[in-house]
Structures are given as C-alpha cells and as structure tokens.
N, C-alpha and C positions, 0 to 999 in steps of 0.2 A: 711344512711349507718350504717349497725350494728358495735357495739364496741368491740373491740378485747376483750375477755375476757382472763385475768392474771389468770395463772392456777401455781403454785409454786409445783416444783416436789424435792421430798427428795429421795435421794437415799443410802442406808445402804449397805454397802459392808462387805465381810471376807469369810475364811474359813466355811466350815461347823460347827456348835458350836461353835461359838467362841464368842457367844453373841450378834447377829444382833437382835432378837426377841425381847429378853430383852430392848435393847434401843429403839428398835419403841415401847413396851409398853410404856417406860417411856415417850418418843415422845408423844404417843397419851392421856397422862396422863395430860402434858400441855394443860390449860384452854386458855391459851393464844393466843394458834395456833389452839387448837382443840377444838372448842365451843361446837359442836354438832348441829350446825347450817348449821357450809360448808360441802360439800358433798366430802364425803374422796373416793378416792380407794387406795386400799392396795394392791399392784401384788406381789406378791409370786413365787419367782423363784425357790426357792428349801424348804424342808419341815427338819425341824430341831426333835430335841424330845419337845422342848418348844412350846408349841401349844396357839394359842388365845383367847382368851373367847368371845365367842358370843353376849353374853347379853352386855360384855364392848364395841363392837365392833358396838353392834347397836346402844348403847347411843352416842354413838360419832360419827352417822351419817355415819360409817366406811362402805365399801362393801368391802368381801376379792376374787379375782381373780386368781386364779393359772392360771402360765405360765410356761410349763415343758420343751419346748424346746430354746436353747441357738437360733434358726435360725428365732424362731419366734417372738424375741425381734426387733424390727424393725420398720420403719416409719409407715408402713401399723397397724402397731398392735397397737400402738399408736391415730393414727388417727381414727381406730374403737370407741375406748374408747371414746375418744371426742364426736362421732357421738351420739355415744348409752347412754353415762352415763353424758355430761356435767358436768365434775366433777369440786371444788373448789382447789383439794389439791389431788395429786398425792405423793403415799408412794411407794416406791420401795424397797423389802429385794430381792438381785441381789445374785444370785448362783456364789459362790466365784471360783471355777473353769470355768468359763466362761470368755472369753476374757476381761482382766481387763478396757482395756479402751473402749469399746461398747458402755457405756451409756451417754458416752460424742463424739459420734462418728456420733448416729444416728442423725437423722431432728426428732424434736418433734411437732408436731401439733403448728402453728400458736397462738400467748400467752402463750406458754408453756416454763418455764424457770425452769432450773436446780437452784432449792436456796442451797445447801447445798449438799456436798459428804462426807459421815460419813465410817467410815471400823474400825472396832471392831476387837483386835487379843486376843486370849486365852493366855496370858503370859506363861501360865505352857506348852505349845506346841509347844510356837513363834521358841528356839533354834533347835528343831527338822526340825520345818517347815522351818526354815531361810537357814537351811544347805540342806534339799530335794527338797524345792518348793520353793526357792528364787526369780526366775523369775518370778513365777506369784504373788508372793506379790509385789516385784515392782511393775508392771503394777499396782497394787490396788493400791498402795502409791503415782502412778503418779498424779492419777487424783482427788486424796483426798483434802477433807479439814482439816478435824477432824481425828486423829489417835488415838482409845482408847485403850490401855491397860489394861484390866480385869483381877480381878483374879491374879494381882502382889502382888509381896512379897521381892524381891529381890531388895533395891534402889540400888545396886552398880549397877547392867544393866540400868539402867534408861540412864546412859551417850549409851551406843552402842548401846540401843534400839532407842532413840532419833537420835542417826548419821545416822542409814540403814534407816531409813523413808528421813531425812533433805537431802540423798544423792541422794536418788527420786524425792523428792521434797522440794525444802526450803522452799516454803510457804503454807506445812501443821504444822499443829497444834498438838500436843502432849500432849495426857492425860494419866495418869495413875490411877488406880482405882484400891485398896488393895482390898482385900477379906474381909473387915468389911466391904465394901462399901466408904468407904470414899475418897474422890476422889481429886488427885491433879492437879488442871487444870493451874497451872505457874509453873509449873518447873524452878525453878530459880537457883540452887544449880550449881556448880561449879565443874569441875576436878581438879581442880589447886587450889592451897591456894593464894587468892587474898588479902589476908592478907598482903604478900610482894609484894615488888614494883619488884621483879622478877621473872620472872616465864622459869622452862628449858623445856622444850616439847620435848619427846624423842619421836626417829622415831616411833614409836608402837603408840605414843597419838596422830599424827597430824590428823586426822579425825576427832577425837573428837574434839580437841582444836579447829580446824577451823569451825565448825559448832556452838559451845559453843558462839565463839567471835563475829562470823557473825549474831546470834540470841541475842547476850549481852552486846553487842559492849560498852555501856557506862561503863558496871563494869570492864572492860578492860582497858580503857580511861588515859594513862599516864603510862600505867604498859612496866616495860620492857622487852623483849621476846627473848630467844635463841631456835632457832631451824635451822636445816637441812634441805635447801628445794633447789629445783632448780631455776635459774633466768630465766627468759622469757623477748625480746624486744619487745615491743608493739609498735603500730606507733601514737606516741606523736607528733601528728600534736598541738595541742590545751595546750595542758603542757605535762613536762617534766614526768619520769616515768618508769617502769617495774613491772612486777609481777615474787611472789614469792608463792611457790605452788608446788604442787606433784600430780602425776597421780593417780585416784582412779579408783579400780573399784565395780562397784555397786553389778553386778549382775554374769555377764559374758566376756571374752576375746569383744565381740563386743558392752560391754556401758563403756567403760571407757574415763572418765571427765577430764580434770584437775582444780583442787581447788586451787583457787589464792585469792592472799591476794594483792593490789595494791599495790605498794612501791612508795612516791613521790618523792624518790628523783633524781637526774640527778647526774648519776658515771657510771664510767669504770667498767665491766663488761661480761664475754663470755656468749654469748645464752647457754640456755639449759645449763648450769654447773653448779655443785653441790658445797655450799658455806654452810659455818656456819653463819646463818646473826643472828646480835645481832640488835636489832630494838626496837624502843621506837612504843604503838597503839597510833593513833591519828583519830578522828575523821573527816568522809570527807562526804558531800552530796552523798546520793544513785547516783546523775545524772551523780558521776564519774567513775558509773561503768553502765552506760549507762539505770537504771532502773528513775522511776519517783520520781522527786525532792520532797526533804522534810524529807526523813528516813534518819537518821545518820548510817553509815555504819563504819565498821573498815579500816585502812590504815596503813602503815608503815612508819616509818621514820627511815632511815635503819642508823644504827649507825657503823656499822661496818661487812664488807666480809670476810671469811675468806676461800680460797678454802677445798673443804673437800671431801672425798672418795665418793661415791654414795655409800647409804645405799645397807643393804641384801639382800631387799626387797624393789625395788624402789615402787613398787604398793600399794596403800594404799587398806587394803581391810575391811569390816566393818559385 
C-alpha cells in the first residue's frame, strides 16, 4: 500500500496591496522550507502590481498557477494539482475579496494540511478599510494565524489594532512592521501603567483591557482593577463563581460576544446588572474556562460591588 504523502499548504491572505507578495517572497527566501529541492506551486488568485521574478521562481523549484475564479477554488481544483503536479509544498496568495473563510472550508486532497494562515493589512488603509469593509476583514481574521501589519508608524493604534483582530480571533498572532522594516513580533507594551498596583478602566478601554489581560495575564498578576461591567450567573455545578464582562460587537448587530472575565468568588448578586467591581487579577488554569489545561488565564477575585448606572454605550465596539 502506497504512503500518504504530506503535502504542507501556506496560505497568505489581505486586501489587494496590502503586502501578500512581498511575504511569500520573503517565504520563499527561507532555505529552511524552501530548499529548491521540494516541488513548490504557488496559486495565484489575484494579481497585485508587485510581480515575481522567474529566474527566483525557478531556483526554488517554484511553479506559478493562476486561478482567477473565486468558484473554481474548490476540492476538484485541488485534487487536479495533486494528480498533475505531485507537489511538496503548496503556496496560496488568496484574493482578499473572496470569501474569507473558503480555504479552511474546502476538503484538500488526501495528506494535504493547512500549516499556516498568514493575512498582511496595509496599516496606512487598515482605518479606512475597518470602517467600509469591516466584515470581510473579520472573516480574514477568523481563520488566521499570523496578523501582520505593514507599513506602520503610528504605536498608539497598536492597542485597537491588536483588539479588532483578538475580537475575531484570540489565537491570532499580531505583528507589526515599521516602514524601516523593522518588525515587532511581541508586542508586549501595555495601556495601563502597570507600574501601580491599580489600575481604573474606563468604559471606552474595556476591549482593550480585556484583550491585553487575557493575552498578558501574568503582568496583570495581583494588580487591582476598577471597572464597570455587568454580572452574569453561570451554572457552578463544580465551583462557586460568575462572570464579569460587557457585550461586544465585532463586526455587525449579528456577531456580538460577550467578553467575560471569571470572577471566583461566591456573593449576592442580580444577573445581568450593572455594578462597579473593584477586583484583585489572580491567576487560574485555562481548564476553568473550559479550554486545555496548562495556560495560566486571568480571573477575578472581586473585592467589592457596587451597583452602578449602565454605561452610554453598553456595546463595546472596536
């Protein structure tokens, strides 16, 4: 019986220009992954002004493929390739107007594994596009791994640029890349001065803060927190508990979430009411919030309720 053969497909996502080309250069520049040995295809779904160089293309064992129709991305299309090209290493630059979740949607040819979803945004564009075409960048952000921002200049957006992605999806990844090239792939920096041991979160920062915390949970780690959220009862069969948290929404009136923060402790409390909780973070296993044990996650150890108006704007939006 023949052996399945492991075929690793990369696929690059974004807008038109917004830097997909550039990254699979720099992709196929890696000696690591790209010997000149495995046998590459590159599908091409839309055509940029940044164009490829041939001669690089063939040293690296590369073949470039146009595929100009969104209908013709599909199992059969795939399974062609297979047939005709036995390839090592599938590359995908995916036409950003096309259904954002597609290529995690189709059946890819037998050994065929998605290693990696990269989506590159134009920074000097992203506010433009976030307010016209918000919904289709979600979709792109759903099924990411890698989110790069290119072409930045501006650190104070780093925090809201990093929320609208972490609101799509909390486990993409967030880079930024200055226009000298230089590129910051830990974003570590903070909203709040963690300096003091308290911090006040006004209605306008919970998105951010709760993304920040949830991604940095240990520099949070004893710090104590005032903010304005609503209480939620949860059914604390196994321990005591509730969440504290506000409605967000990502995209549109039909994807809104609500962002909770566990609270351990066991008090008197109205569902759904709006309270000033002053709360010490404390760190708890991922597994109490139902995800796989082992990541340290943030929790609350609420110090004190106090009822309070329902903000202006109960909707958190990002």
């Amino acid at each position: 019986m023949a052996q399945t053969r492991e075929v690793a497909v990369f696929i690059f996502n974004g807008l038109l220009e917004s830097g997909k080309t550039v990254m699979i250069n720099r992709f196929l520049d890696n000696p690591q992954i790209c010997d000149g040995k495995k046998k590459i295809l590159l599908v091409l779904c839309e055509e940029g002004i940044e164009e490829y160089d041939e001669k690089k293309l063939n040293a690296k064992n590369a073949q470039l493929l146009n595929l100009e129709d969104e209908a013709d991305y599909n199992a059969e299309y795939f399974a062609k390739l297979e047939k005709d090209y036995k390839p090592d290493l599938v590359v995908v630059e995916y036409n950003g107007v096309w259904r954002g979740t597609l290529p995690l949607e189709i059946q890819y040819p037998n050994g065929w594994q998605i290693a990696e979803v990269m989506t590159t945004v134009d920074s000097s564009t992203f506010d433009a596009y976030a307010k016209n075409l918000r919904a289709m960048m979600i979709e792109q952000y759903k099924i990411t791994d890698i989110v790069v921002f290119n072409r930045f200049k501006d650190d104070e957006k780093k925090f809201s640029y990093r929320s609208l992605v972490k609101a799509a999806n909390m486990g993409a990844q967030v880079v930024f890349e200055y226009e000298n090239g230089q590129i910051d792939t830990a974003f570590d920096a903070s909203p709040f001065d963690l300096t003091k041991d308290e911090i006040d979160v006004g209605d306008g920062d919970f998105g951010v803060f709760y993304f920040d915390v949830m991604d940095n949970a240990g520099k949070y780690d004893g710090k104590i927190v005032n903010i304005r959220a609503m209480t939620v009862k949860i059914n604390a069969v196994r321990m005591p508990g509730f969440l504290v948290g506000r409605f967000a929404m990502t995209c549109c009136a039909n994807d809104i979430q609500f962002l909770s923060i566990y609270a351990q402790n066991n008090m008197k409390f109205k569902n759904k009411a709006w309270y000033n909780v002053r709360a010490k973070v404390v760190l708890v296993d991922a597994s109490t919030y139902g995800e796989a044990s082992g990541e340290l996650l943030p929790a609350f150890e609420v110090l004190g309720l106090t009822p309070a108006e329902k903000p202006e704007d109960e909707i958190v939006t990002f």
